[in-house]
C-alpha positions as CSV (number, residue, x, y, z in Angstrom):
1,X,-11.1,15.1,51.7
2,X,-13.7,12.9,53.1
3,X,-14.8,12.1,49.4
4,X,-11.3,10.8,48.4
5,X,-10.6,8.7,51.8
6,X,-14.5,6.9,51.2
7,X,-14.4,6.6,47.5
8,X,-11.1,6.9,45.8
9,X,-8.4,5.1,48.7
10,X,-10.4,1.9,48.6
11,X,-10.6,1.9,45.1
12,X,-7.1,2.1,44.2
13,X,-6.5,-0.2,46.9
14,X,-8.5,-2.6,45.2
15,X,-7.2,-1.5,41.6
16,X,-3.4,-2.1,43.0
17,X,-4.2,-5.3,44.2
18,X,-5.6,-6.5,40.9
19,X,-2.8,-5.4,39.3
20,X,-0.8,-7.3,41.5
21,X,-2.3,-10.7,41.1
22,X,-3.0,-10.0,37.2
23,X,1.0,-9.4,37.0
24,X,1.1,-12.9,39.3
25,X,-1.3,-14.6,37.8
26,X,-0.4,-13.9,33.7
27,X,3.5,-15.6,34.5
28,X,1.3,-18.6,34.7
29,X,0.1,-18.6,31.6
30,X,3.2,-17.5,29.8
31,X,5.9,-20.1,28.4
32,X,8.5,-22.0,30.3
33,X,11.5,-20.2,28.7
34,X,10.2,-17.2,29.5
35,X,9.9,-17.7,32.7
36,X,13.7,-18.9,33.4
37,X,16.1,-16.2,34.1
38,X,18.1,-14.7,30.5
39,X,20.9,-16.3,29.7
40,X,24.1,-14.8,31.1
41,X,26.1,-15.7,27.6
């Protein structure tokens, strides 16, 4: 237990947040009209 809470909780706390601000980050990079909301007709 002490191995998971020292190695492994920090890690995917740190994995999570690069997923995060990879997911944040890449809308940046994407193209305006996919960034606008679908059309509704």
């Amino acid at each position: 237990m002490g191995f998971i809470r020292t190695k492994l909780l920090p890690f995917a706390i740190v994995s999570l947040f690069g997923v995060a601000f990879f997911a944040v980050s890449a809308r940046i990079w994407l193209p305006g009209d996919m960034m606008s909301p679908a059309p509704i007709n």
